[in-house]
TORKOL-4160 file (C-alpha; in steps of 0.2 Angstrom, whole numbers, padded with zeros to 4 digits, m for minus):
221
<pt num="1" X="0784" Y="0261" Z="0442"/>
<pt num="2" X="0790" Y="0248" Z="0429"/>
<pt num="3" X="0798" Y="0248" Z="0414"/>
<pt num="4" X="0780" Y="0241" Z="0407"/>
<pt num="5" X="0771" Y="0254" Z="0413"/>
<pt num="6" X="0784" Y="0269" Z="0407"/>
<pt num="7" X="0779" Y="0260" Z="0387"/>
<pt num="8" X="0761" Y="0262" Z="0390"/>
<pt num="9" X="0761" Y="0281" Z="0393"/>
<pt num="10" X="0758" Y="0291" Z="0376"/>
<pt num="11" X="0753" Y="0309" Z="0372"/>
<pt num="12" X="0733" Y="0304" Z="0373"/>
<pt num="13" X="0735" Y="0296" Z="0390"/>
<pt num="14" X="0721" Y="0305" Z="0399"/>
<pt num="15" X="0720" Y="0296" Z="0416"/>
<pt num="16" X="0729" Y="0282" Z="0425"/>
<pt num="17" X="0731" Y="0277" Z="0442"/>
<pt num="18" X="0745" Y="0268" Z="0452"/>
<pt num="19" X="0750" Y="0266" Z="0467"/>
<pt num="20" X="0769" Y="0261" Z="0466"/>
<pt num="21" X="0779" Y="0276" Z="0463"/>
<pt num="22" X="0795" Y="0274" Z="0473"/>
<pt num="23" X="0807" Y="0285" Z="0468"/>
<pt num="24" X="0813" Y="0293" Z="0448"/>
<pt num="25" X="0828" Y="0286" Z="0443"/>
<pt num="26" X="0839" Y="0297" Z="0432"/>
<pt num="27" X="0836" Y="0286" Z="0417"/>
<pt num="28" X="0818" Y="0288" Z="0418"/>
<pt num="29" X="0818" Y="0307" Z="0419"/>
<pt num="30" X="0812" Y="0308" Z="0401"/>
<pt num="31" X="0797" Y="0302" Z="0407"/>
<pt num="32" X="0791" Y="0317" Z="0416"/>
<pt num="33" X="0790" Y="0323" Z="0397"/>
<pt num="34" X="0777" Y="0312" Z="0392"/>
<pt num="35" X="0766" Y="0317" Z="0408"/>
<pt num="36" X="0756" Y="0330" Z="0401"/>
<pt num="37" X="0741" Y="0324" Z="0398"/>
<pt num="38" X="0739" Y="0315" Z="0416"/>
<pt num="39" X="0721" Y="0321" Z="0427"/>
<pt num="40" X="0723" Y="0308" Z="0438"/>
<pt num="41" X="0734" Y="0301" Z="0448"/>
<pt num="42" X="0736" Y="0289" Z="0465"/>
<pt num="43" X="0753" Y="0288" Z="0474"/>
<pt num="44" X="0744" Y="0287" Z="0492"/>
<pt num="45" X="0756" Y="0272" Z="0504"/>
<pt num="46" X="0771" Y="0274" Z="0491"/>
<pt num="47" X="0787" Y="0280" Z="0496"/>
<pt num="48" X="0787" Y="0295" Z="0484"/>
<pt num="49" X="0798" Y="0310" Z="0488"/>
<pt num="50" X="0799" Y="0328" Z="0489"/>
<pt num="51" X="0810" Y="0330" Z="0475"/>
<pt num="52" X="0799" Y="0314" Z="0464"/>
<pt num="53" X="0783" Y="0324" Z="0469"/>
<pt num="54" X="0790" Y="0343" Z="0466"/>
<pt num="55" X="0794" Y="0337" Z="0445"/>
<pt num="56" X="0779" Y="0326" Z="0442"/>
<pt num="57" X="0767" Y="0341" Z="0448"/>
<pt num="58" X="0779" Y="0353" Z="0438"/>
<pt num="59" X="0775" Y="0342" Z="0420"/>
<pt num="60" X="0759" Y="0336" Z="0424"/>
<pt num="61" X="0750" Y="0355" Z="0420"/>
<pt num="62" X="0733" Y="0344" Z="0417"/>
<pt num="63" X="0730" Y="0334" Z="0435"/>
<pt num="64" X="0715" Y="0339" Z="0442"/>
<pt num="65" X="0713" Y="0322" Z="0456"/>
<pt num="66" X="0728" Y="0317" Z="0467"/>
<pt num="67" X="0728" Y="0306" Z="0480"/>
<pt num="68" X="0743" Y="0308" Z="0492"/>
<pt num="69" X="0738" Y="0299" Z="0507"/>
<pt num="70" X="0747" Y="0289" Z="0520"/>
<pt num="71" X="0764" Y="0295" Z="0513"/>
<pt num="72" X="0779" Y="0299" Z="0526"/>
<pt num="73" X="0792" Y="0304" Z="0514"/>
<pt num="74" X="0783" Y="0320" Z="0510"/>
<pt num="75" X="0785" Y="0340" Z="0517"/>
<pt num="76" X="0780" Y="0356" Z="0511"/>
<pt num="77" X="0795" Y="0354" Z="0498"/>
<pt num="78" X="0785" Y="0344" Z="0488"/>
<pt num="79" X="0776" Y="0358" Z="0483"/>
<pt num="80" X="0789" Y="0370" Z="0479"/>
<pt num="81" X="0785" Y="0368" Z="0461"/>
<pt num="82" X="0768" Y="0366" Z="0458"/>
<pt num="83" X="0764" Y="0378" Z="0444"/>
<pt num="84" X="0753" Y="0393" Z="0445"/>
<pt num="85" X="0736" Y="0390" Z="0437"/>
<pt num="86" X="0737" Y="0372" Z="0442"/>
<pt num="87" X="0719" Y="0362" Z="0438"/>
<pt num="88" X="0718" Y="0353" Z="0453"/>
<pt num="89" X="0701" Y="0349" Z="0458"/>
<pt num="90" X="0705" Y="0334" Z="0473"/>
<pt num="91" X="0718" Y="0334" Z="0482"/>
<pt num="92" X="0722" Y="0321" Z="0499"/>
<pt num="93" X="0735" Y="0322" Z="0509"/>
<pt num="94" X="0728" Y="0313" Z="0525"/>
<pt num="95" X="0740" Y="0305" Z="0537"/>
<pt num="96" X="0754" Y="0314" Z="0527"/>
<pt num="97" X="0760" Y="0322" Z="0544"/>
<pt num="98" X="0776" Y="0334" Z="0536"/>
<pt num="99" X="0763" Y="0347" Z="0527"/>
<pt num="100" X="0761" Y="0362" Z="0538"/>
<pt num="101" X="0754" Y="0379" Z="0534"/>
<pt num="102" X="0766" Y="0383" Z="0520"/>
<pt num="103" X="0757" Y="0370" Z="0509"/>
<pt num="104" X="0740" Y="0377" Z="0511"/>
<pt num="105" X="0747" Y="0395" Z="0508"/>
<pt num="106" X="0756" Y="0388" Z="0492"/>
<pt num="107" X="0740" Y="0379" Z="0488"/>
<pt num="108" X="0730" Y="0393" Z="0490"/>
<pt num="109" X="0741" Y="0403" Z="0479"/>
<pt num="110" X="0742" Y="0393" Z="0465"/>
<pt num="111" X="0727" Y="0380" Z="0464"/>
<pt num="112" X="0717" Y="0390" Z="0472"/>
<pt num="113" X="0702" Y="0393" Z="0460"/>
<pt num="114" X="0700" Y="0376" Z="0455"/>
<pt num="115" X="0703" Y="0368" Z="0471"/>
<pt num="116" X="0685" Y="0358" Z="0476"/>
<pt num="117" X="0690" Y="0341" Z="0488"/>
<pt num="118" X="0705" Y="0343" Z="0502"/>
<pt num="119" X="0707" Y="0330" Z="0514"/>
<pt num="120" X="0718" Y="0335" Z="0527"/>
<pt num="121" X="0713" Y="0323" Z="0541"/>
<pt num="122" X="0725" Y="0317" Z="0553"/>
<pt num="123" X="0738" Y="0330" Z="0547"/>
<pt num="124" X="0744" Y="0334" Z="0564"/>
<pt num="125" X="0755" Y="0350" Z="0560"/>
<pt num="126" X="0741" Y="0360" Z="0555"/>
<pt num="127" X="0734" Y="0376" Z="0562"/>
<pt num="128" X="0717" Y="0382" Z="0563"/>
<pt num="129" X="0724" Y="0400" Z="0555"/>
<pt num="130" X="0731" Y="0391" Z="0542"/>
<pt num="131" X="0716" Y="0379" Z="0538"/>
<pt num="132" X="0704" Y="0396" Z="0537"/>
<pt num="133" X="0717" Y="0405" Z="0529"/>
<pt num="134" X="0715" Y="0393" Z="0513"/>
<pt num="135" X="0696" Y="0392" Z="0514"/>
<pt num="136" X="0694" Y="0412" Z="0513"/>
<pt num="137" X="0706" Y="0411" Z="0497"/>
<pt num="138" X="0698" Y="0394" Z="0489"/>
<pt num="139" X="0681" Y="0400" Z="0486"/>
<pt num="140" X="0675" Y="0384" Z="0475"/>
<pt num="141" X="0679" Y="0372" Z="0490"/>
<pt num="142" X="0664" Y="0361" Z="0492"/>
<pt num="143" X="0670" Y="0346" Z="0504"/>
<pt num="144" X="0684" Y="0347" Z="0517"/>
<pt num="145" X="0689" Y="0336" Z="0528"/>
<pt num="146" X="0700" Y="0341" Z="0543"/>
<pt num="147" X="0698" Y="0324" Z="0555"/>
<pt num="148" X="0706" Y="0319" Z="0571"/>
<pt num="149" X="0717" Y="0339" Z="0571"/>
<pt num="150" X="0719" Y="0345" Z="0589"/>
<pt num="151" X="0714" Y="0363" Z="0584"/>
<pt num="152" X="0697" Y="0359" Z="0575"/>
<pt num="153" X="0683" Y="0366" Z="0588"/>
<pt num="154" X="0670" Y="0373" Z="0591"/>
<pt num="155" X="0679" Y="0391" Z="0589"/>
<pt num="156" X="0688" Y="0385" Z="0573"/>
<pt num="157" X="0670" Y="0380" Z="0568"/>
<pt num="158" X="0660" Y="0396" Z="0570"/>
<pt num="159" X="0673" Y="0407" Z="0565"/>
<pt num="160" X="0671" Y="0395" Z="0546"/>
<pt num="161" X="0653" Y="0399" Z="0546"/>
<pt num="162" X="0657" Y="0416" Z="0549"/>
<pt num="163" X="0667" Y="0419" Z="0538"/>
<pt num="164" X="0657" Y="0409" Z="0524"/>
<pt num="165" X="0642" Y="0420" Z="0527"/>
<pt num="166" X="0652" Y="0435" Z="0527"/>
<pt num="167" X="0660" Y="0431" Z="0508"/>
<pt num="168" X="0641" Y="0425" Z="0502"/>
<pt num="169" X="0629" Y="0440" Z="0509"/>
<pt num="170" X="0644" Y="0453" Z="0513"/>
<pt num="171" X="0658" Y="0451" Z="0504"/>
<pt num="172" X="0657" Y="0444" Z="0486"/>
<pt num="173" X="0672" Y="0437" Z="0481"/>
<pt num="174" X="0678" Y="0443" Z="0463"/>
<pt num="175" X="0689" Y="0434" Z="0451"/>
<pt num="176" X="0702" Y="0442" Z="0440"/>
<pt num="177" X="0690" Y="0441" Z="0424"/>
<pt num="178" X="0676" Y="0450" Z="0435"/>
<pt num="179" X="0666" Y="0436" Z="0440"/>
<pt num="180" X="0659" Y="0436" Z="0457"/>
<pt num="181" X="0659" Y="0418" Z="0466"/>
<pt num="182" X="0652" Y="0413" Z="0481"/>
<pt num="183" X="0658" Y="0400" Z="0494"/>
<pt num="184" X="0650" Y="0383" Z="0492"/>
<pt num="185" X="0658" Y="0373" Z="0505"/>
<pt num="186" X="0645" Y="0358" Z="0508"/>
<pt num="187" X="0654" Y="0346" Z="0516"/>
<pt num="188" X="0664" Y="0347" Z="0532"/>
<pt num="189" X="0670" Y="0330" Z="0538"/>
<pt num="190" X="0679" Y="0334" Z="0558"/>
<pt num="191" X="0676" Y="0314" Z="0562"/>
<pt num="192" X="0687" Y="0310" Z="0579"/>
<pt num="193" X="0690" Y="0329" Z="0582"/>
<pt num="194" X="0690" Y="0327" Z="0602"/>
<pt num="195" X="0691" Y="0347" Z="0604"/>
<pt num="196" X="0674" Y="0347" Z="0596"/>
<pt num="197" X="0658" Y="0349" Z="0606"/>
<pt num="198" X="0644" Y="0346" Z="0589"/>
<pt num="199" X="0628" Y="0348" Z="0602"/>
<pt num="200" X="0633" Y="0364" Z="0607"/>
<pt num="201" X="0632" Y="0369" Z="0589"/>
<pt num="202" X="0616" Y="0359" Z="0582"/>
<pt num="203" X="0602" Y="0360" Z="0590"/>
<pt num="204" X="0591" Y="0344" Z="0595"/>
<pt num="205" X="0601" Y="0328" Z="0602"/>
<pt num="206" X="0596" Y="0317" Z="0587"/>
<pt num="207" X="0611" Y="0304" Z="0584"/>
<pt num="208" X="0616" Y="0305" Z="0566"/>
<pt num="209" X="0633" Y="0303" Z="0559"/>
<pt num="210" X="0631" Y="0321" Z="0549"/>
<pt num="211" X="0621" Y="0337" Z="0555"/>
<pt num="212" X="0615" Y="0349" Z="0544"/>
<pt num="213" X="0622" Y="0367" Z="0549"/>
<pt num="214" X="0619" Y="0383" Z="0543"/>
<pt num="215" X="0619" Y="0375" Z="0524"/>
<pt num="216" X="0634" Y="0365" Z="0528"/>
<pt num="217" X="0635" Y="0345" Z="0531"/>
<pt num="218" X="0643" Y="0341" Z="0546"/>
<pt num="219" X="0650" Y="0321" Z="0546"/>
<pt num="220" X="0658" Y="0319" Z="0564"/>
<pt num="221" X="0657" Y="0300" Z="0569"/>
């Protein structure tokens, strides 16, 4: 980040991307004052830290879209302070191979009622459990995108389903004000997922790129 770019941020910023954050020099820590007002935000192939990463999502209480692709310096210590009631709405983390399970646990934990894109494709320490884990507790997910993970199948597939049907027909999910939500996941990108047999759950042999299942798009090549 340059100095030019530190004078342009003022109280009514209300979006700006850039992709050139490298680290936070000690000089420039006043600047994670004047972040408030931020709702989007683009750091994916930077060399941003865990300790950059843990204050910027600390003072930026209003991002709702962060893009934290391609990024090796990053592991669930990045998120040790992302605040409780946090407004994000998009996250990606693709190709960011430290996250493991603990993210999605402090995800789900603290963003998890306004959390609607996750991209998690090509994040290699993931678990099945953990990835499930998330969807039962983000109810408002609408488009997740677990690509190329060893432990995406056909099991890790029907047991989602399962459980989304379960949480709409069964199991409403209720919020802490007393509204009941339903799952609306739409969108579930598994493209290069080798563990995953798609004709064995769709029926007809048609070749499409996305398969509609049981209310969900499916995007697999």
């Amino acid at each position: 980040l340059t100095e030019a770019f530190y004078a342009t941020v003022r109280g009514e910023l209300s979006a700006v991307r850039r992709r050139a954050l490298t680290c936070f020099q000690p000089a420039h820590s006043v600047l994670l004052y004047r972040l408030e007002a931020l709702v989007e935000l683009d750091l994916s192939l930077s060399e941003a830290n865990n300790r950059a990463l843990a204050l910027l999502l600390n003072r930026c209480t209003r991002l709702r879209s962060l893009n934290l692709s391609w990024i090796n310096n990053l592991s669930d210590q990045a998120f040790t302070l992302l605040p409780i009631g946090a407004p994000l709405e998009s996250l990606d983390l693709s190709c960011t191979p430290g996250i493991t399970d603990l993210t999605l646990g402090k995800l789900a934990e603290h963003a998890g009622r306004s959390l609607r894109e996750l991209k998690l494709a090509y994040c290699t320490q993931l678990t099945a459990a953990g990835i499930l884990g998330l969807v039962k507790v983000v109810t408002g997910l609408t488009h997740l995108n677990v690509s190329n993970l060893d432990e995406v199948d056909n099991a890790f597939v029907e047991t989602l389903v399962a459980m989304l049907t379960n949480n709409n027909n069964d199991q409403m999910v209720t919020s802490s004000n007393g509204s009941s939500r339903q799952h609306r996941l739409m969108l579930l990108s598994c493209v290069c997922c080798t563990n995953l047999d798609i004709e064995k759950l769709v029926e007809g042999k048609t070749n499409v790129s996305r398969r509609l299942v049981d209310g969900i798009m499916y995007e697999v090549e």
